[in-house]
C-alpha positions as CSV (number, residue, x, y, z in Angstrom):
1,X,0.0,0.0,0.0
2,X,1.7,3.0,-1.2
3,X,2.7,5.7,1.9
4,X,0.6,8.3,-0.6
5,X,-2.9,6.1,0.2
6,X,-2.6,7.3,4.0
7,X,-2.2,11.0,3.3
8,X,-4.8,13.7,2.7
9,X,-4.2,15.6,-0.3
10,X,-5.3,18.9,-1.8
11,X,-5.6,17.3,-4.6
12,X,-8.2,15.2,-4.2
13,X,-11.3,17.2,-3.0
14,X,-14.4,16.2,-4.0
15,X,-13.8,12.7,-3.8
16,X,-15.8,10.5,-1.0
17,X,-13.3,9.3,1.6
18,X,-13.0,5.9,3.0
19,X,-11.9,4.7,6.2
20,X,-11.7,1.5,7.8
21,X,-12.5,0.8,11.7
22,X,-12.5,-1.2,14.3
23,X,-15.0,-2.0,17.3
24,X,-15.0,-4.6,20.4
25,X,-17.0,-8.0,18.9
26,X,-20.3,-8.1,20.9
27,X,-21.1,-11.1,23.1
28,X,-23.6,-12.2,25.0
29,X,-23.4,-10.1,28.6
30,X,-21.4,-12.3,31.1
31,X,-17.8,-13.8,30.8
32,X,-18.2,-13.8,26.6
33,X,-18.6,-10.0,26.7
34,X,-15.7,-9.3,29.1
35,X,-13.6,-11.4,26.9
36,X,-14.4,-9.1,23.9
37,X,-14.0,-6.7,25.8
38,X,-10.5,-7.4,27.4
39,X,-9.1,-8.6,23.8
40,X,-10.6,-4.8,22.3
41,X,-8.9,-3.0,25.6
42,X,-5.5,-5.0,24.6
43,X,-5.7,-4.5,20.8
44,X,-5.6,-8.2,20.1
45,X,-6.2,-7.7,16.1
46,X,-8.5,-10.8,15.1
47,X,-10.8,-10.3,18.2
48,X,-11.9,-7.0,16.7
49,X,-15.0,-6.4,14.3
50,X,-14.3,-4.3,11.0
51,X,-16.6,-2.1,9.2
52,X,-16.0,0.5,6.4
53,X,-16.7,4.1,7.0
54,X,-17.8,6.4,4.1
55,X,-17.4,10.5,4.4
56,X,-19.2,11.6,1.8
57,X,-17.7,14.7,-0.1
58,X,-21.1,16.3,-1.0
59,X,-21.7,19.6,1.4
60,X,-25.5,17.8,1.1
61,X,-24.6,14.6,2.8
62,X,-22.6,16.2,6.0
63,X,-22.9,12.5,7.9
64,X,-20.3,9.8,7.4
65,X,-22.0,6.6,6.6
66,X,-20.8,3.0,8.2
67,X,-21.1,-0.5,6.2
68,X,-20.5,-3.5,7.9
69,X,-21.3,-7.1,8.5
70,X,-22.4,-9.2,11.2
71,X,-24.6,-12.0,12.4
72,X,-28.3,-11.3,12.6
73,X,-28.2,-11.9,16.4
74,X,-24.6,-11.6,17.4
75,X,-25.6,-11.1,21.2
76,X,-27.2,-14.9,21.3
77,X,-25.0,-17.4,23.0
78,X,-26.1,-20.3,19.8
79,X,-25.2,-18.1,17.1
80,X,-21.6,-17.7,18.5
81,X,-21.4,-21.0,19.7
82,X,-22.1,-22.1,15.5
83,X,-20.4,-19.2,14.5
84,X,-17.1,-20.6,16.8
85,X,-17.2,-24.6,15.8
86,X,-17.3,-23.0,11.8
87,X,-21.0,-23.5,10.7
88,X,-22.6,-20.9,9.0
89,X,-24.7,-18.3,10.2
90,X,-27.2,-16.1,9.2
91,X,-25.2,-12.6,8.7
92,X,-26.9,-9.1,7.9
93,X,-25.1,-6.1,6.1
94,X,-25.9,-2.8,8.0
95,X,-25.6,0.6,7.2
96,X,-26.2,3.7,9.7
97,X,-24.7,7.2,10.1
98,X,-22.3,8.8,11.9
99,X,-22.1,12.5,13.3
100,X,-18.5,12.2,13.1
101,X,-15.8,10.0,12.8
102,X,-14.3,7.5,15.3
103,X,-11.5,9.0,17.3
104,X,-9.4,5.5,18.0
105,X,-9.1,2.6,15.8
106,X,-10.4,4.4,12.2
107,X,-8.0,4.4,9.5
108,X,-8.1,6.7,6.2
109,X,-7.5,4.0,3.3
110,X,-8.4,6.1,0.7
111,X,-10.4,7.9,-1.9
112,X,-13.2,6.3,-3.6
113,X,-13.9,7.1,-7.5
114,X,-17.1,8.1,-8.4
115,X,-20.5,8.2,-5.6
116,X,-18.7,5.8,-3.4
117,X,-21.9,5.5,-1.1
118,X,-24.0,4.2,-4.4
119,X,-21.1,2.1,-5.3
120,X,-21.2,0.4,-1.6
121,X,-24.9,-0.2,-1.9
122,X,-24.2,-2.1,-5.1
123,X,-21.9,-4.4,-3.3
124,X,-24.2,-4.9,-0.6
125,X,-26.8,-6.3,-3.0
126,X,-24.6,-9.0,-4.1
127,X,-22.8,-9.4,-1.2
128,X,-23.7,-13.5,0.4
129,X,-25.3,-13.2,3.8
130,X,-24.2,-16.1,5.8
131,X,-21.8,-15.9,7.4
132,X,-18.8,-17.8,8.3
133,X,-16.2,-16.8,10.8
134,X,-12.1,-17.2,8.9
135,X,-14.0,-18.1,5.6
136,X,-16.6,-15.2,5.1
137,X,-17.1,-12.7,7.6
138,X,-16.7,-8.9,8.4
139,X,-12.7,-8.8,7.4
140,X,-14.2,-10.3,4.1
141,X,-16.4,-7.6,3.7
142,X,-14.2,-4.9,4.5
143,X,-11.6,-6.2,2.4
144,X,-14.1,-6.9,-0.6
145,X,-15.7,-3.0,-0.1
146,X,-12.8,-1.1,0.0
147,X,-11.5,-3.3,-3.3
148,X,-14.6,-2.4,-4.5
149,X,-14.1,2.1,-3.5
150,X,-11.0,2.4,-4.0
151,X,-9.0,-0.5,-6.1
152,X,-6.8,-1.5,-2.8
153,X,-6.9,-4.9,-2.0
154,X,-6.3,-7.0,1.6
155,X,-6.4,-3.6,2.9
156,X,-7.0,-5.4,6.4
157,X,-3.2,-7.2,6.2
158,X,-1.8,-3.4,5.1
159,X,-3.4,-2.2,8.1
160,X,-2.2,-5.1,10.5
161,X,1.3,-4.6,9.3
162,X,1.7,-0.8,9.5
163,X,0.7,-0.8,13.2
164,X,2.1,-3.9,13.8
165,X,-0.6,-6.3,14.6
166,X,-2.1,-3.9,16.8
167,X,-4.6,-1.5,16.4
């Protein structure tokens, strides 16, 4: 990934930017969750849950929007207990907006050509809902979305290696 995809330029206004993040995994409320939440505190890189952020250049569209992927019920003790042993789940891609950007664990990864937010539904649409934790889940997606914005690919193991497994 070239040093140039990190920095803002001048040059590029009027392009949508993209940014990658991270949040704790969510677990059902007990031992599971303080394990999700201990990995997040330590940065412990595959115990985190990846989602694309989109900050729309448009003066109309002053909201950044988040994409990601997850398990329809990713709170319920059987879906992670499937979801761990390898079977496939029932995922769900969401999309909600965002005042402003998160100020930990979000990455600019780059610009997107064209309406980058249109571009992100399209992949949605084709995008295979179950889900499968190592074979198909939300580093998949992230990977496969920010491909699909901005022509990077495995922008996860760019990220993982410029801060060094951590986050």
């Amino acid at each position: 990934m070239s040093a140039l995809l990190f920095t803002k330029s001048t040059l590029t206004r009027g392009k949508d930017e993209v940014y990658v993040a991270a949040v704790a995994l969510r677990a059902t409320k007990g031992p599971a969750q303080l394990l999700m939440s201990t990995a997040y505190s330590l940065s412990v890189w595959d115990l985190q849950h990846f989602m694309v952020i989109i900050k729309p250049s448009s003066p109309l569209l002053s909201q950044a929007i988040v994409f990601d992927f997850q398990p329809e019920d990713p709170e319920n003790i059987y879906t992670a207990l499937a979801a761990l042993s390898g079977r496939a789940v029932p995922g769900v891609v969401l999309t909600r907006k965002l005042r402003k950007l998160p100020r930990s664990r979000c990455w600019f990864v780059g610009y997107a050509e064209g309406n980058a937010v249109d571009k992100a539904y399209d992949f949605n649409n084709t995008w295979e809902v179950d889900l499968r934790i190592g074979l198909h889940d939300c580093r998949d997606y992230t990977n496969g979305l920010v491909e699909q914005l901005t022509g990077e690919k495995l922008v996860l193991e760019h990220l993982r290696r410029r801060n060094g497994g951590q986050s």
